[in-house]
DSSP file (Angstrom, degrees, kcal/mol; ACC not computed):
  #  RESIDUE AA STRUCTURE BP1 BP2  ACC     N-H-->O    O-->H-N    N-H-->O    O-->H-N    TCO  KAPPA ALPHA  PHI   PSI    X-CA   Y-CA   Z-CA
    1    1 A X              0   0    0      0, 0.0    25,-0.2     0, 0.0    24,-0.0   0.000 360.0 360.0 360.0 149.8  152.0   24.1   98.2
    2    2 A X        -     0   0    0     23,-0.7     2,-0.4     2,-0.0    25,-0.1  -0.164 360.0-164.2 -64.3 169.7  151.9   27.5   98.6
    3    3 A X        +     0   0    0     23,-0.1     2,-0.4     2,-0.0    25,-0.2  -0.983  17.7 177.6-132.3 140.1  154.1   29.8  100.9
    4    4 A X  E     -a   28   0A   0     23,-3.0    25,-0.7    -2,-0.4     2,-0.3  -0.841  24.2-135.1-146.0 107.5  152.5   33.2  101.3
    5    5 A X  E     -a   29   0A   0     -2,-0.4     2,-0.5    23,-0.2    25,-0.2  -0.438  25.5-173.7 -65.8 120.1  154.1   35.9  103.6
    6    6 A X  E     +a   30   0A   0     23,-2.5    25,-1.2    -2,-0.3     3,-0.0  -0.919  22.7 178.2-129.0 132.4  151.5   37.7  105.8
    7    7 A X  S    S+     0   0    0     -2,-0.5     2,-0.2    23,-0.2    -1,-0.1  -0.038  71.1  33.7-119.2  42.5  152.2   40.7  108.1
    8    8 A X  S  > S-     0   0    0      1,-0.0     4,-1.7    35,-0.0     5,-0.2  -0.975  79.1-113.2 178.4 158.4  148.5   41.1  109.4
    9    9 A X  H  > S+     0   0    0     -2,-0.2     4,-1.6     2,-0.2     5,-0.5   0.806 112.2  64.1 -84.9 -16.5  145.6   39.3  110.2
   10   10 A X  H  > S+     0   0    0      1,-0.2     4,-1.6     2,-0.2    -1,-0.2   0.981 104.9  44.3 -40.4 -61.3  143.8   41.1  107.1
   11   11 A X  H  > S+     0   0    0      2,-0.2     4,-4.5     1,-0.2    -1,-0.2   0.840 111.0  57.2 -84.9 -32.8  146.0   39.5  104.7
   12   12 A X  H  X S+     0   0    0     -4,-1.7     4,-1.4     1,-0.2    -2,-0.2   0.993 114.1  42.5 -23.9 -75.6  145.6   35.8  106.7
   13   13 A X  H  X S+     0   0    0     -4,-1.6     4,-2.0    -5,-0.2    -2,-0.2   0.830 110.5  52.5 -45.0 -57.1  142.4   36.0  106.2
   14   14 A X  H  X S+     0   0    0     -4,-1.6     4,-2.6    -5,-0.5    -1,-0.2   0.963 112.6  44.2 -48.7 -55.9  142.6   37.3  102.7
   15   15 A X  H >< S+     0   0    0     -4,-4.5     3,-4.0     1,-0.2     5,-0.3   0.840 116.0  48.8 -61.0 -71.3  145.0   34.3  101.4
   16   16 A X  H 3< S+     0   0    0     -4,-1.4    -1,-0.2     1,-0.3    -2,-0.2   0.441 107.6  55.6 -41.3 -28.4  142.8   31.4  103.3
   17   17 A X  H >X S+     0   0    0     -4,-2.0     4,-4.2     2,-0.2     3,-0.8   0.933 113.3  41.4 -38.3 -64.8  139.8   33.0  101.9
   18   18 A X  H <X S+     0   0    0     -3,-4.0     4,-2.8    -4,-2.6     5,-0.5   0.962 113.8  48.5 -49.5 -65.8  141.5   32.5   98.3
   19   19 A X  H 34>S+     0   0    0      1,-0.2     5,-1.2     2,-0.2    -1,-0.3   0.533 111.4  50.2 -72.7  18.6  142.8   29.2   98.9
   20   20 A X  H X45S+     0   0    0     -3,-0.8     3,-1.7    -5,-0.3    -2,-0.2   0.859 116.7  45.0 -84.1 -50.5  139.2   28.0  100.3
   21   21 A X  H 3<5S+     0   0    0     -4,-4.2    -2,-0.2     1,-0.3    -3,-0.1   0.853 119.0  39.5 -53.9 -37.4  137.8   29.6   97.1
   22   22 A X  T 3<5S-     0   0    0     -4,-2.8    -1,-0.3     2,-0.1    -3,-0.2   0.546 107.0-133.8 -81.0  -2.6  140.6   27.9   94.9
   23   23 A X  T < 5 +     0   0    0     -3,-1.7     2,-0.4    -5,-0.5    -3,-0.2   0.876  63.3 129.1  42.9  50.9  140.2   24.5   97.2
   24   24 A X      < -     0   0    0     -5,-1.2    -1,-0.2    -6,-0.1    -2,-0.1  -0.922  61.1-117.2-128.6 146.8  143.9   24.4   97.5
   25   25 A X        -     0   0    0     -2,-0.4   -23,-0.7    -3,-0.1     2,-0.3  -0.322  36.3-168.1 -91.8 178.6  146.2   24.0  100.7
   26   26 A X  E     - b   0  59A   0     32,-1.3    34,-3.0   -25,-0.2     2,-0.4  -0.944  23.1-134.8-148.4 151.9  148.5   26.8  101.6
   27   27 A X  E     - b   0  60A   0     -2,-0.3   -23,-3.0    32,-0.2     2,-0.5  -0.922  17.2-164.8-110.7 108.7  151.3   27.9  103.7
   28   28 A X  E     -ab   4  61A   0     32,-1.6    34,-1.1    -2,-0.4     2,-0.3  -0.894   6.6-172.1 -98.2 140.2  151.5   31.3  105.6
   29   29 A X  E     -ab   5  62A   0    -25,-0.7   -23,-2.5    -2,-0.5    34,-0.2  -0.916  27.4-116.2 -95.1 106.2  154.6   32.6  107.0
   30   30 A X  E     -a    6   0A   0     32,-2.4    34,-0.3    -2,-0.3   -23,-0.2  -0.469  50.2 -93.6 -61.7 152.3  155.1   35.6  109.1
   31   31 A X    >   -     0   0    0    -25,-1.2     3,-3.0     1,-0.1     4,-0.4  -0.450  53.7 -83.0 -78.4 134.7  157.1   38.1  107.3
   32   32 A X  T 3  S+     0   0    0      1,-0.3    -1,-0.1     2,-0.1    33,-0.0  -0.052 111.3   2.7 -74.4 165.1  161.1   38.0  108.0
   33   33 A X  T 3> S+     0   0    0      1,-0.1     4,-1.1    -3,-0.1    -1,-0.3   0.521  94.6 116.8  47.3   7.8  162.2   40.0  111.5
   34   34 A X  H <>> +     0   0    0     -3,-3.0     4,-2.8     1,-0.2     5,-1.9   0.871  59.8  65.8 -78.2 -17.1  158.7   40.6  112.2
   35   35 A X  H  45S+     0   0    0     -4,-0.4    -1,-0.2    29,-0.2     5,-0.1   0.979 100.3  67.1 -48.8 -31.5  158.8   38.3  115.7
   36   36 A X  H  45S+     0   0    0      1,-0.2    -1,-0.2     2,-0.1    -2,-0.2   0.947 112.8  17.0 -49.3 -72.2  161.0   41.3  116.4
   37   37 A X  H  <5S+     0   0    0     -4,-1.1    -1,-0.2     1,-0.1    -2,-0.2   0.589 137.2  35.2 -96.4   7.1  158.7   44.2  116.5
   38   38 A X  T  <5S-     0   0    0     -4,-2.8     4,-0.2     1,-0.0     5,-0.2   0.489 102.1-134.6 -95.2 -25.1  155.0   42.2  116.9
   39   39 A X     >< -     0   0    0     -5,-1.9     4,-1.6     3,-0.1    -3,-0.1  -0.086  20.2 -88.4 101.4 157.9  156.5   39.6  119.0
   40   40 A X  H  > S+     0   0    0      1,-0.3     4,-1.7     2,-0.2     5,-0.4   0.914 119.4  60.0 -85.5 -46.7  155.7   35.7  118.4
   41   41 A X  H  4 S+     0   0    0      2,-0.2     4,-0.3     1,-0.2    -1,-0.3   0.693 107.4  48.9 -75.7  -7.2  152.6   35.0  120.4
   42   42 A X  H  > S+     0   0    0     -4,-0.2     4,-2.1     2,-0.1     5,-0.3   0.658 114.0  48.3 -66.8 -43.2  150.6   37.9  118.2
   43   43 A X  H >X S+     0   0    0     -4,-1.6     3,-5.4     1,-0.2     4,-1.0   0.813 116.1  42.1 -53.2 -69.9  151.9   36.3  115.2
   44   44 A X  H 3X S+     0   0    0     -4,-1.7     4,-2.5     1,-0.4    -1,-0.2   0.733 115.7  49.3 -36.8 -32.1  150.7   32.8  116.5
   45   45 A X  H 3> S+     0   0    0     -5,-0.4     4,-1.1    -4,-0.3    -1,-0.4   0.756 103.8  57.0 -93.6  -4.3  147.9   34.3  117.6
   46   46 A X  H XX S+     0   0    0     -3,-5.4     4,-1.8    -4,-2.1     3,-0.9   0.970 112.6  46.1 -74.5 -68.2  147.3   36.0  113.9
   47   47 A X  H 3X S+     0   0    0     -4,-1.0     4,-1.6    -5,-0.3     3,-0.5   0.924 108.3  59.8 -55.8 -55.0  147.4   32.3  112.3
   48   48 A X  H 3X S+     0   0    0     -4,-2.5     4,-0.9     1,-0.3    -1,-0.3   0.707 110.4  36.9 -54.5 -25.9  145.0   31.1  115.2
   49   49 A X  H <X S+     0   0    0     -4,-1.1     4,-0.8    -3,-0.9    -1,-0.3   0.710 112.9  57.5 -88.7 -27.0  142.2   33.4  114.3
   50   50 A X  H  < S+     0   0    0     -4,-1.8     4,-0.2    -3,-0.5    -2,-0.2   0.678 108.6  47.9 -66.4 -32.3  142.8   33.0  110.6
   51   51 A X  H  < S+     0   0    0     -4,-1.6     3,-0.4     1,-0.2     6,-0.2   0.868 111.6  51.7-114.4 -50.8  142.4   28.9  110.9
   52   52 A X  H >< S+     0   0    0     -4,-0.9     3,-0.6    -5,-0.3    -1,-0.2   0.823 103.0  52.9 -56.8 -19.1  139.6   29.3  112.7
   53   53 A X  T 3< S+     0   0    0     -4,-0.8    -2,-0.2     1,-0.2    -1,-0.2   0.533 128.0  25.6 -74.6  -5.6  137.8   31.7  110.3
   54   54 A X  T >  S+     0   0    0     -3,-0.4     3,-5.7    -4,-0.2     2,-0.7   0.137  74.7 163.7-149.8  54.9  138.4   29.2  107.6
   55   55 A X  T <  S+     0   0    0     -3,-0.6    -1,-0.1     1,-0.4    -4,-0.1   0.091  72.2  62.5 -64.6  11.4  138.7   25.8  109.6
   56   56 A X  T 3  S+     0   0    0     -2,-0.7    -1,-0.4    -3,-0.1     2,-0.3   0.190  83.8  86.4-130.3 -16.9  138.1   23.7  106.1
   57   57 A X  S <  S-     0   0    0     -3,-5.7     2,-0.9    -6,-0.2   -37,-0.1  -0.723  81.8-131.7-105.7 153.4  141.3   25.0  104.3
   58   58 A X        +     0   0    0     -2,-0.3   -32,-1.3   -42,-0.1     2,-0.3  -0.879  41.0 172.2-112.8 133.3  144.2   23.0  105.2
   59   59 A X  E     -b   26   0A   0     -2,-0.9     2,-0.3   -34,-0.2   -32,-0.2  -0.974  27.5-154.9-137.0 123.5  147.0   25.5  106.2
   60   60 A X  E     -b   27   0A   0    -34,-3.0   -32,-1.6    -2,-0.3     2,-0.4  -0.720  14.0-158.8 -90.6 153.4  150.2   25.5  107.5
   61   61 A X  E     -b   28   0A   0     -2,-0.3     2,-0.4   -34,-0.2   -32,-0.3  -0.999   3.7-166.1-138.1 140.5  151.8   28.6  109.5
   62   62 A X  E     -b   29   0A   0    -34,-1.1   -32,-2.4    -2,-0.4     2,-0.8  -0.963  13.9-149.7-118.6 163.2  155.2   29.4  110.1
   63   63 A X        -     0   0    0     19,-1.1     2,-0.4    -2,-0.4     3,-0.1  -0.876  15.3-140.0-130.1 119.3  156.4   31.5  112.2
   64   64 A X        +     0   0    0     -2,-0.8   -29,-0.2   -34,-0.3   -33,-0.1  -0.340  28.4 175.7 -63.3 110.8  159.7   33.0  111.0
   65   65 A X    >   +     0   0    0     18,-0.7     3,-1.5    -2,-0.4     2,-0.4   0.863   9.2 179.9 -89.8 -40.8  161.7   33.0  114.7
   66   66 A X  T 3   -     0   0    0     17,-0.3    -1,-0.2     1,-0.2   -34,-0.0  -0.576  67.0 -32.2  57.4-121.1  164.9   34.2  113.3
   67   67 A X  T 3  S+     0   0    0     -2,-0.4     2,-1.3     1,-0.0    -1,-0.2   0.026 104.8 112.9 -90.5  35.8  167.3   34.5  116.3
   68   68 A X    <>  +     0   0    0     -3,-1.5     4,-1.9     1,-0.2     3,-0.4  -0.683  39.2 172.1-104.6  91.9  164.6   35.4  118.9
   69   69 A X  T  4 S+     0   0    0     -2,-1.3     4,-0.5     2,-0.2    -1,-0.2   0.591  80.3  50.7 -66.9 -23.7  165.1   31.9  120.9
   70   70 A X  T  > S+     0   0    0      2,-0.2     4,-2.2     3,-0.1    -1,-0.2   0.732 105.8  60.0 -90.1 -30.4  162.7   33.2  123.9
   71   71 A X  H  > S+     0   0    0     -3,-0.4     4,-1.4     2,-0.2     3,-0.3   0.990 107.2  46.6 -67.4 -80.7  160.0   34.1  120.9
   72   72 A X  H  X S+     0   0    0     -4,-1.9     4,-1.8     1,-0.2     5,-0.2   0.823 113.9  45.6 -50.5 -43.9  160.0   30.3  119.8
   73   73 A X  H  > S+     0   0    0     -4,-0.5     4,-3.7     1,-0.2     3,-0.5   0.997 107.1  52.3 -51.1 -54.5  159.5   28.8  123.3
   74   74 A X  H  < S+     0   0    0     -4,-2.2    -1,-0.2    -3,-0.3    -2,-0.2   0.783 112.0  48.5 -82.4  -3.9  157.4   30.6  124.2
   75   75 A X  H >< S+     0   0    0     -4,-1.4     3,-0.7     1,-0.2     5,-0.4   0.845 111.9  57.4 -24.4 -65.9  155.2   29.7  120.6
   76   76 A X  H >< S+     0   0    0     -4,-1.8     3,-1.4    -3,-0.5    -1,-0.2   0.638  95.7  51.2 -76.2 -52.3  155.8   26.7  121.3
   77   77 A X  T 3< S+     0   0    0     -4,-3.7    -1,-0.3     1,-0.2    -2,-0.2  -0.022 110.5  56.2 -82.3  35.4  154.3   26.5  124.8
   78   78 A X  T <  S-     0   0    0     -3,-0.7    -1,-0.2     2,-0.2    -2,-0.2  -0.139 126.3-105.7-103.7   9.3  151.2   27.9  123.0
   79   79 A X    <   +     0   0    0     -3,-1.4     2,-0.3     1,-0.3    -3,-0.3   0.821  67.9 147.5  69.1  38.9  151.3   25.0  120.7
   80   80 A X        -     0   0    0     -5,-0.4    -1,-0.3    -8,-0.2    -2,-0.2  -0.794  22.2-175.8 -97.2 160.0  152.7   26.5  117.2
   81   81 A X        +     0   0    0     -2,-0.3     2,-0.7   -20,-0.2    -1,-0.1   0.442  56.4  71.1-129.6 -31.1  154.5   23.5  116.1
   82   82 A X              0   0    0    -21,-0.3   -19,-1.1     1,-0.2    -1,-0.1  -0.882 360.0 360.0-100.7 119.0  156.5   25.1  112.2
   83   83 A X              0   0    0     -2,-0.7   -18,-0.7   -21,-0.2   -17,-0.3   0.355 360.0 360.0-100.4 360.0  159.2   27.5  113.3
């Protein structure tokens, strides 16, 4: 599987596009320290509009936490499940 580091919903959007075209599953990643300055629930929420625009590719997301422990909870009590 892939891992493909996304800092935008552009580029979300972009890979799942690809792997629908390529019919191949995928992993996106938030980019490393970004929970720092966009915060975890916009990433989570980046991956959640991206999997619904392409609700046929099977994708995984993780969301790079780093040390931000408050970041991950609260992910987590939005449902993201990969930190």
């Amino acid at each position: 599987m892939r891992v493909i580091i996304v800092h935008s919903l552009e580029q979300a959007l972009t890979a799942l596009e690809t792997a629908a075209t390529l019919n191949c599953k995928v992993t996106l990643q938030s980019a490393p320290d970004a929970i720092f300055y966009a915060g975890g629930l916009y990433l989570f929420e980046i991956f959640t509009q991206a999997q619904a625009a392409y609700p046929k590719v099977e994708a995984n997301f993780i969301l790079d936490c780093s040390d931000a422990g408050a970041e991950a909870i609260a992910a987590m009590q939005r449902g993201h499940r990969l930190l």
